[in-house]
C-alpha positions as CSV (number, residue, x, y, z in Angstrom):
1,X,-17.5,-2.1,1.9
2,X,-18.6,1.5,0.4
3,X,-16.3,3.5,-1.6
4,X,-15.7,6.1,1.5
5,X,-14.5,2.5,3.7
6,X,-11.9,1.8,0.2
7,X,-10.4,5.0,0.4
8,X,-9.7,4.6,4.1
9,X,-8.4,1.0,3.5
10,X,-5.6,2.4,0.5
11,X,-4.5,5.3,3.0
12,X,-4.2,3.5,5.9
13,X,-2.0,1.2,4.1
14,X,-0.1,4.2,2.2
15,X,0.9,5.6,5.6
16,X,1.9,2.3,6.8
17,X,4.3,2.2,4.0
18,X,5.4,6.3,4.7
19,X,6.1,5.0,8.3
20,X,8.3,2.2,7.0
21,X,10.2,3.8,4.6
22,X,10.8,6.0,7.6
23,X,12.6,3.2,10.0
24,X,15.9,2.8,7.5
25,X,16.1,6.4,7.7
26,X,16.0,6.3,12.1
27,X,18.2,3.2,11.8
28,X,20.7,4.1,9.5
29,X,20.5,7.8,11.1
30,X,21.8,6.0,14.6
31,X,24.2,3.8,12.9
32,X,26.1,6.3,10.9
33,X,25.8,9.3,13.5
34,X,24.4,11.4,11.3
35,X,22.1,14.0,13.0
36,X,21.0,16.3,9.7
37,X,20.6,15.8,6.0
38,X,22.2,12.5,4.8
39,X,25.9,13.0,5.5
40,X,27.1,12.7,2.2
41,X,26.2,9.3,2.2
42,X,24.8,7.9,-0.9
43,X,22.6,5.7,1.1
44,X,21.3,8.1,3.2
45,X,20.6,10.1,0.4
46,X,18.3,7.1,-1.4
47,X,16.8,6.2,1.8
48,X,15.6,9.9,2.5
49,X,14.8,10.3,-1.0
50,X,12.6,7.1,-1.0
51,X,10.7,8.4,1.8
52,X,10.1,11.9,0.1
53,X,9.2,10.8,-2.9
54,X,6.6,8.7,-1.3
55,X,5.0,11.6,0.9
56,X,4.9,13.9,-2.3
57,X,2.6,11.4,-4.5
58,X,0.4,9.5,-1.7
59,X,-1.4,12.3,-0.7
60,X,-2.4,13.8,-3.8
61,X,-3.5,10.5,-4.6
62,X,-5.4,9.7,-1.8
63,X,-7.4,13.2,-1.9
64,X,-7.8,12.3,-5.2
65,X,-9.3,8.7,-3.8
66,X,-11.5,10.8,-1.5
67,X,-13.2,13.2,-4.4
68,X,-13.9,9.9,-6.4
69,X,-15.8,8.6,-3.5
70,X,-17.3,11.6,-2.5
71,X,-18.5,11.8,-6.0
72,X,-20.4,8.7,-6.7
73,X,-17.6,6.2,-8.3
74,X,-18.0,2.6,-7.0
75,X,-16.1,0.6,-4.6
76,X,-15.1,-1.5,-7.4
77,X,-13.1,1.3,-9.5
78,X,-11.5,3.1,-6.1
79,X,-10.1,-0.6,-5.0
80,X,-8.6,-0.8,-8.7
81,X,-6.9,2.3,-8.4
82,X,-6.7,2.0,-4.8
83,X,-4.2,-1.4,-5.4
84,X,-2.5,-0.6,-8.1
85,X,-1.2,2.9,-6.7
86,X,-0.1,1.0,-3.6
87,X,1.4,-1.6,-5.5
88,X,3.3,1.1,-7.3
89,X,4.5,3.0,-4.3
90,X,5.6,-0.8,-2.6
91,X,7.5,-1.7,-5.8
92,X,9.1,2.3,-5.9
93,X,9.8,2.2,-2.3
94,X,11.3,-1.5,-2.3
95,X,13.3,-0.1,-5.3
96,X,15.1,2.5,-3.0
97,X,15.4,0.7,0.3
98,X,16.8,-2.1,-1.0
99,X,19.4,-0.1,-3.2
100,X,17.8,-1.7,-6.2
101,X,17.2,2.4,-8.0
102,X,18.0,1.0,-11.2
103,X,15.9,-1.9,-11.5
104,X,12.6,-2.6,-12.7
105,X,11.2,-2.0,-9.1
106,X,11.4,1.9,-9.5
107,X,9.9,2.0,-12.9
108,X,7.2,-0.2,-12.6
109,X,6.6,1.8,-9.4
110,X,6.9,5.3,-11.1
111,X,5.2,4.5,-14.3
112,X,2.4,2.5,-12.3
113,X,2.2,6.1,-10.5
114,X,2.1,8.2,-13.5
115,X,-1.1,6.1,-14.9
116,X,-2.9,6.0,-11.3
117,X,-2.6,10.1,-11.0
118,X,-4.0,10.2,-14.8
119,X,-7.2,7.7,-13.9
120,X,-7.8,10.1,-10.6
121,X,-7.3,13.3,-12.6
122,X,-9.1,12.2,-15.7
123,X,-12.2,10.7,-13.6
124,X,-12.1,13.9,-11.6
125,X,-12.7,16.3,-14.3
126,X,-15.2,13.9,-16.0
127,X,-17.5,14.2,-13.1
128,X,-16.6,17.6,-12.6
129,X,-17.2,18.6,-16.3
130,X,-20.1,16.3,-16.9
């Protein structure tokens, strides 16, 4: 597998996980009647959050991903990356959908986050610089 084929791997499995933090939304959408925004109800409001929170952090990652490829780092380091940033928006997501926000789910999820976003950024402007 080349570095190009891991990136591919991490965000075909990242938009997986956007599309299935989108079926609670569709569900619970039906089974609440609630045609716009979340209603007023607080678990609308996680549910949607959950799902927003994911598509505002996978894609920088995965561009991210992409520039580390496309700049010479190996498979090796763009599947460690690669794993723990999905692992981190599983455990973040799991957090919200199963109404679990204050539990170590979301901040193993966010701080697992935080580091994968430095690693990209810091690898990024140490080819970029270098």
């Amino acid at each position: 597998m080349t570095a190009l084929q891991a990136v591919a791997l991490y965000a075909g499995i990242n938009l997986l996980l956007l599309t299935f933090l989108s079926v609670p939304i569709g569900l619970n959408r039906n089974k609440k009647k609630i045609s716009i925004g979340d209603g007023g109800d607080p678990q609308m409001t996680a549910l949607i959050r959950a799902h927003g929170n994911a598509a505002e952090w996978i894609p920088g990652a995965l561009i991210g991903l992409f520039l580390m490829a496309s700049l010479g780092y190996g498979t090796l380091f763009i599947h460690i990356v690669g794993v723990l940033f999905t692992i981190a928006r599983g455990a973040h997501g799991y957090a919200f959908v199963s109404n679990q926000t204050g539990g170590p789910a979301r901040r193993i999820g966010a701080g697992l986050t935080l580091l994968c976003y430095l690693v990209i950024s810091g690898a990024l402007i140490w080819k970029a610089v270098s």
